[in-house]
C-alpha positions, 0 to 999 in steps of 0.5 A: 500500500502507497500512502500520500501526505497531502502537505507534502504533496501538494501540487503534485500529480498522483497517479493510481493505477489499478494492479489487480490483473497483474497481481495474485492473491492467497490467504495462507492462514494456518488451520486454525481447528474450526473443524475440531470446534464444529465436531465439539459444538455439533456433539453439544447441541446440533439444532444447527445448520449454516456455517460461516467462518472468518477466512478464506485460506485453503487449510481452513476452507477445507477442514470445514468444507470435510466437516459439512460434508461428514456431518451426521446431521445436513450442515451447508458451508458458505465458503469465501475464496479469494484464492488466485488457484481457484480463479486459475480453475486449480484450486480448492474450488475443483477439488470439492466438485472432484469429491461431489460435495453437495454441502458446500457453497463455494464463492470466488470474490477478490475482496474477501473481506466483504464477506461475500458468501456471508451475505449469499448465506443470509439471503438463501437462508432468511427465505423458504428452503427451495423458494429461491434460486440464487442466480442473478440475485444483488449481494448487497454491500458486496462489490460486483467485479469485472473478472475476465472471462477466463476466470468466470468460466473456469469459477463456473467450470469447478461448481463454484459461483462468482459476482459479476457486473451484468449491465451495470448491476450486481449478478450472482452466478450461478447458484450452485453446490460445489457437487454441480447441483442446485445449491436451493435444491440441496437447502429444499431437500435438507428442509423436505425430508426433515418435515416428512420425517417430523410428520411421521413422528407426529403421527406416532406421537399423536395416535394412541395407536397405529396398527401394524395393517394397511389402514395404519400403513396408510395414515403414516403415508397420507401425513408424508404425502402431506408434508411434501406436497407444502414444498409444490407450487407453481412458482417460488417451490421447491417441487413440481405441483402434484408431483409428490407421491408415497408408496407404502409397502403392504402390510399382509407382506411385510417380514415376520421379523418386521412385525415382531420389531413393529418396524414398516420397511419399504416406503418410497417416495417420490417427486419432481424439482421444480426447476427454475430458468436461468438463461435465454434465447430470444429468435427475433423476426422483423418483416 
């Protein structure tokens, strides 16, 4: 950093030129344990689910990037880099797409202390889990950059997601886990299959009893559907309407063992994302 003393100075011409594309960048901060801390909390209370620390270094980012991904409860990393690596397609960023870790959302951003994916955490979170499909979306408080096409498309390339400029606003590409799925999707999966289960052990809790025949099968099955069919809608969802759908296994068929231990094998469900529209092509004709 260059400091001028105005009194010293004055008169005098001063240039400043911008020295990013010629300079690199990466945070070599040690592993400061996060992850020890995490397992430590998790084992202490686990009615947790985002994360977010204050570095952006390799060795931090990677403990807790293996950590979210290890979880035995569903955990979602919001990972800040500003690692030239990553910029160059090469960095941590390609090694988690490698592994398909579906619980880290990975943000490429040159300033780091702006604390970019702190702010794409507050946004996703503060909103119905798969309601909202974060590409395009403004971080505010966050610079939008103008990276060269070689570093988004290699960002892209990776699963990781960059702030740019498009048409002088700030973009948010492209809303995805570093496993290449949707990052709304993994959140509304996260948030669909803690509610069907809530809504089985509702049942349960409720019922003076559920016999084990196909009539108790059945109400176990009705209160799943039920649940699932609160992520469907048009617009906004998680899932496709009328999409959803419980098969509950027959219960004249069920193992003897099964019945001895009162335990219902076999439930399956189903449903349908329901997507979301990212990009464009527009066929003008004039006559």
């Amino acid at each position: 950093m260059i400091t001028v003393n105005p009194a010293s100075q004055a008169g005098n011409p001063v240039f400043i030129y911008d020295l990013s594309s010629q300079l690199s960048y990466t945070e070599t901060t040690a592993d400061a344990g996060y992850d020890t801390e995490l397992a430590d909390l998790q084992t202490q209370f686990d009615d947790w689910y985002g994360i977010l620390i204050d570095s952006s270094s390799v060795a931090n980012n990677t403990d807790v990037a293996a950590f979210a991904l290890s979880s035995d409860s569903p955990k979602l990393f919001f990972m800040n880099s500003a690692n030239a690596a990553d910029a160059a397609g090469s960095g941590l960023i390609q090694t988690l797409e490698g592994q398909s870790n579906k619980r880290v959302f990975a943000l490429y951003h040159p300033y780091p202390d702006e604390y970019p994916a702190a702010v794409a955490a507050g946004y996703l979170l503060a909103n119905t889990p798969g309601s909202v499909n974060m590409n395009a979306k403004a971080l505010p408080g966050v610079t939008a950059t103008t990276p060269s096409d070689t570093v988004v498309n290699n960002v892209l390339a990776d699963s990781g997601n960059i702030y740019i400029t498009v048409g002088g606003i700030g973009w948010l590409r492209e809303g995805r886990a570093t496993s290449g799925a949707w990052i709304e999707e993994v959140h509304g999966t996260d948030a669909l299959i803690a509610r069907m289960q809530e809504a089985a052990a509702r049942v349960l809790a409720n019922a003076q009893k559920i016999g084990y025949n196909q009539k108790g099968f059945n109400v176990i099955g009705q209160a799943i559907k039920a649940a699932m069919t609160a992520f469907e809608g048009e617009q906004d969802a998680l899932l496709l309407p009328e999409s959803s759908e419980v098969q509950m296994p027959q219960a004249d068929l069920a193992l003897p063992a099964d019945r001895a231990a009162r335990h219902i094998r076999g439930i399956k469900a189903f449903a349908t994302f329901l997507g979301s529209a990212n990009t464009l092509e527009i066929e003008l004709s004039l006559v």
